[in-house]
C-alpha positions, 0 to 999 in steps of 0.5 A, a space after each residue: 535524461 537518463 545516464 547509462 549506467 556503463 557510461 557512470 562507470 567509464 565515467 569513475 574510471 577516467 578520474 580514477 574512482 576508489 569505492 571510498 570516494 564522494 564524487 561531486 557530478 554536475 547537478 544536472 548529472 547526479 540527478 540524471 543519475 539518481 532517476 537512470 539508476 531508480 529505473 534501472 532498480 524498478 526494471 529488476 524489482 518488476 521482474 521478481 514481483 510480476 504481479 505489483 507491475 501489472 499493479 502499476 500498469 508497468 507493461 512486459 510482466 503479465 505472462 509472469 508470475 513471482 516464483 521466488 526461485 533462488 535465481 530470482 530472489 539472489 539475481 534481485 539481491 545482486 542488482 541492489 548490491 550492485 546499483 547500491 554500490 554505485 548509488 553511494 559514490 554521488 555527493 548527495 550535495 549534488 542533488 537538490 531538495 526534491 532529488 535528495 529525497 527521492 535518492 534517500 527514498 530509494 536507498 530505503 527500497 533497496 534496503 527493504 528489500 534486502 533486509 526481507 530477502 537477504 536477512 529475514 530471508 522470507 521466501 524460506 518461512 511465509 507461504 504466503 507469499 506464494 500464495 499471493 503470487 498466485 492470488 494477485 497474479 490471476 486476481 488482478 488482471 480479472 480485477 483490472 480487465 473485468 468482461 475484457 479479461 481473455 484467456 490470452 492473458 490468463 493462461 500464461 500465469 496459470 502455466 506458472 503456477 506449477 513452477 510457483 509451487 515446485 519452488 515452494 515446495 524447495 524453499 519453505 522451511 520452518 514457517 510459523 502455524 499462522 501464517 499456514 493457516 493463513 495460506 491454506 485459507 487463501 489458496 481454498 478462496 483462490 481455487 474457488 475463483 478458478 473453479 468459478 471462471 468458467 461460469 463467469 460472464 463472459 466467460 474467458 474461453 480457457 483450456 479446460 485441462 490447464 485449469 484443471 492442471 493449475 487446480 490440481 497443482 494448488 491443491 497439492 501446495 494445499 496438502 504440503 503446507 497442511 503438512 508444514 503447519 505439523 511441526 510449524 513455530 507458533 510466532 506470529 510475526 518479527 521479532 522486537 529488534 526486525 520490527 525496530 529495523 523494518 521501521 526506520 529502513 522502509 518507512 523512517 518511523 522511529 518510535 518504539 512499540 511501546 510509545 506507539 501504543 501509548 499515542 494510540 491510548 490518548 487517541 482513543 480516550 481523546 476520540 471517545 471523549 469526542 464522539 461523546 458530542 456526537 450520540 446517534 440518536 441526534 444525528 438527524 443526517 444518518 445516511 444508513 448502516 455501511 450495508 447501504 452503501 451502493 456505487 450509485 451512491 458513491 458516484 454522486 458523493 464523489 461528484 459533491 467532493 469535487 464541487 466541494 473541494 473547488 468551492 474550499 480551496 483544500 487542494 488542486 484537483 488533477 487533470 488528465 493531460 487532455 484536461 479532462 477530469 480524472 475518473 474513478 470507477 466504482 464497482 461492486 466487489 466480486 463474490 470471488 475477490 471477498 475472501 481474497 480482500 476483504 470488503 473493499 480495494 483499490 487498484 490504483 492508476 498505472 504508470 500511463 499518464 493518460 489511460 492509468 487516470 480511470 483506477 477502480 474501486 471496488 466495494 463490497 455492499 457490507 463495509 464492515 469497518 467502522 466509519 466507513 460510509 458513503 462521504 467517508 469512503 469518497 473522502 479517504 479512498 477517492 478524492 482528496 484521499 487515496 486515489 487523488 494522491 495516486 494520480 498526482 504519483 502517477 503523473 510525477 516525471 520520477 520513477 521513485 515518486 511514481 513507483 514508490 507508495 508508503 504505507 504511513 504516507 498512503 493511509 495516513 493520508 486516507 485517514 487524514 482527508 476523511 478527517 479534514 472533509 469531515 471537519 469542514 462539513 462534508 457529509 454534514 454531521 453524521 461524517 464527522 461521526 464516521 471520521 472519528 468512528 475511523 480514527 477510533 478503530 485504527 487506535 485500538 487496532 494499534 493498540 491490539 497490535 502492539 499488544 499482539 506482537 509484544 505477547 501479551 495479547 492472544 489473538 481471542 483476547 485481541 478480538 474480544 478487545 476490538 469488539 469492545 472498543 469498536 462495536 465490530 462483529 466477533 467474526 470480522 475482529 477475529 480476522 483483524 487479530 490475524 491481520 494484526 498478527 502477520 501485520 501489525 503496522 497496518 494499524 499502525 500507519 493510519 494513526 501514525 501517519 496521519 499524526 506526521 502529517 498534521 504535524 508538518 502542516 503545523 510546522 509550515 503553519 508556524 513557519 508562514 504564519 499569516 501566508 499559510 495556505 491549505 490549498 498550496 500545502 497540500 499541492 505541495 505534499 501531494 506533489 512530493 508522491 508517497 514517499 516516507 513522510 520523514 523525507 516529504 517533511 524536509 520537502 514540502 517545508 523547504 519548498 514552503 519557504 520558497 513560498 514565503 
């Protein structure tokens, strides 16, 4: 049921309602509201971010593409204001358990996206995101649509780049010489894709003046931004107190920088100590380096997972709503996509609960990530990892559970199922090596992100300290610095999340004893979406005592 918002208005109206005031709707009201409002929130965040909505196969944006046009960041900005407000007036005692949480999960997202747009004001100091409005735009309707791609699709983003650029252009202030690098190097490898289209087979049968016209144009953003890294500061990403927000606003986490790198030292002493048990030479099951990985063989591994799973009892596989088992495609990585993506990306299930079940996975034949191989990827990216995770999202009847995704949730958990398949011998001894090789790299990776955003690491001197923790090459940990340096919680959320998690099994644990079951804790935790783990932590408790 969903509760026009003019309706909630007439509504406070009659019973004469002041802005200061809590007003208890019937349960089944309030709810309703929570879910018209979220759809009202994601209508609006779609139409300022085009290219997340082709994402989530949230259908009407495809033609579009984000411009950051102060139209659009200060209409955005106003609708949050607006549905906040609105928001605000519901007694949360209305709301149940689970409803509460989405509730308290979209005040999260509301106040993200204010705190990045109205605050922190990014559109005025990161190129990049108007390169990777350009990148995502075109990249993912080729990466979704592979041969099925067609110029109908493409040309209307590529007669928007234009219009990207001259916004850019307008905007962009006094950015950081990072993060001009950053976008110089994107916008090279976006304009060798374009220049590549034509030969693509099949190749979409694009006007040949518009691809040369949305070159010319990115090639002059190139210019511009070269000129901007002249007098460009030399930060690297938040200041102390905007990282301490952004942490506890988007993804609840309170700890501080410093006790953050702290817990990632005693993982990486605790996980060194464990892989001393594990030497290489007596892996006798070694499938190969990461440059073996092939799809042929994640599809067979993804298969194992499956019996594997259905024999253990860790968890309730999906079904589509035929009751046919969901797919995953495994595909190798276009040349192109490599300089946009790195060596591996997913592209989760749409918002279509039948047709969103087949997502692909695309994965560079070269892993360059430390435990990253064949029954480590199918357990962290497939099943019961990321993907899994995605189609219980997808299937949720809430528009916040399906649209909202974490980043402590999402990876926390990747890192968590390599872990637990690992641990009850999927893949045999060598994944147990893989797992804690995984969970090694993301505690040093915390650990020189920390470093980094505090000052006292260089990026040389975090790539050297990544090389000798993790044995990475001196090319890939020089691009981990830079990620870390414009990113540092993605590291972060790996060894974080995955600590939550653990933590809330053992709370369940504690508080069932003997009825404690994996399989229900983890339907249950996979039920609750990807919101932020604080929140799922008082859900997936409360609904485990119900069980008890």
């Amino acid at each position: 049921m969903r509760v026009p918002t003019l309706l909630l208005l007439l509504l406070l109206a009659q019973i004469g309602w002041k802005g200061d005031q809590k007003f208890p709707f019937p349960p089944h009201v309030a709810e309703a509201t929570v879910d018209s409002m979220a759809a009202e929130y994601y209508e609006a965040k779609m139409k300022c971010y085009p290219a997340l909505a082709t994402l989530k196969g949230v259908p009407g944006h495809d033609g579009k593409l984000s411009t950051y046009s102060q139209r659009s960041v200060f209409g955005l900005l106003g609708r949050i204001r607006n549905l906040g407000s609105q928001l605000s007036t519901l007694d949360e005692d209305s709301l149940s358990m689970g409803k509460w949480t989405e509730y308290k999960a979209l005040l999260a997202d509301m106040a993200t996206q204010r705190f990045l747009l109205e605050d922190l004001e990014l559109w005025r100091s990161r190129p990049t995101l108007y390169v990777d409005a350009c990148v995502d735009g075109i990249a993912f309707l080729y990466l979704l649509r592979g041969s099925r791609v067609a110029a109908a699709d493409l040309a209307p983003r590529l007669r928007m780049i234009p219009d990207v650029v001259k916004h850019a252009r307008r905007n962009l202030t006094n950015p950081g010489e990072l993060h001009c690098r950053v976008a110089s190097e994107r916008l090279k490898a976006l304009i060798d894709m374009l220049e590549s289209l034509p030969r693509q087979a099949p190749p979409p049968e694009i006007d040949p003046g518009l691809l040369q016209g949305s070159i010319a144009a990115l090639e002059g953003f190139g210019a511009f931004i070269d000129s901007l890294s002249l007098s460009a500061g030399t930060e690297f990403a938040l200041t102390y107190d905007d990282f301490l927000i952004l942490s506890d606003t988007r993804n609840m986490i309170s700890d501080m920088p410093e006790d953050i790198r702290a817990y990632a030292g005693r993982v990486l002493d605790g996980v060194n100590e464990e892989l001393g048990a594990y030497p290489m030479d007596s892996v006798s099951d070694d499938p190969g380096p990461a440059a073996a990985v092939g799809t042929r063989d994640l599809e067979a591994q993804l298969g194992s997972a499956r019996d594997f799973i259905r024999q253990s009892g860790f968890a309730s596989l999906p079904l589509r709503p035929s009751g046919a088992a969901p797919d995953l495609m495994f595909l190798g990585l276009p040349d192109f996509a490599g300089p946009l993506y790195g060596d591996m990306l997913y592209l989760e299930p749409g918002s279509d609960a039948e047709a969103g079940h087949t997502a692909p996975l695309y994965v560079s034949p070269e892993v360059a990530e430390p435990g990253a191989t064949l029954s480590g990827l199918v357990a962290s990216e497939a099943i019961p990892g990321r993907h899994m995770q995605a189609l219980f999202a997808a299937t949720s009847p809430s528009p916040v559970r399906r649209m909202h995704a974490d980043i402590f949730t999402t990876n926390g958990w990747a890192l968590y199922s390599q872990l637990l398949m690992a641990g009850e011998g999927f893949g045999g001894e060598r994944a147990i090596r893989d797992a804690l090789e995984r969970k090694r790299f993301y505690a040093a990776g915390t650990i020189a992100a920390v470093n980094i955003f505090l000052g006292e690491f260089t990026l040389e001197a975090a790539a050297d300290f990544m090389v000798k923790e993790t044995g990475v090459s001196q090319a890939h940990a020089r691009q981990l610095a830079v990620q870390y340096a414009l990113e540092p919680e993605h590291p972060i959320s790996y060894i974080i999340g995955e600590r939550q998690i653990r933590q809330i099994r053992d709370e369940v644990n504690r508080i069932l004893g003997e009825n404690f079951s994996l399989r229900a804790f983890h339907d249950s935790l996979l039920a609750s979406g990807r919101l932020p783990l604080y929140l799922l932590r008082n859900n997936v408790v409360s609904a485990s005592v119900g069980r008890r």
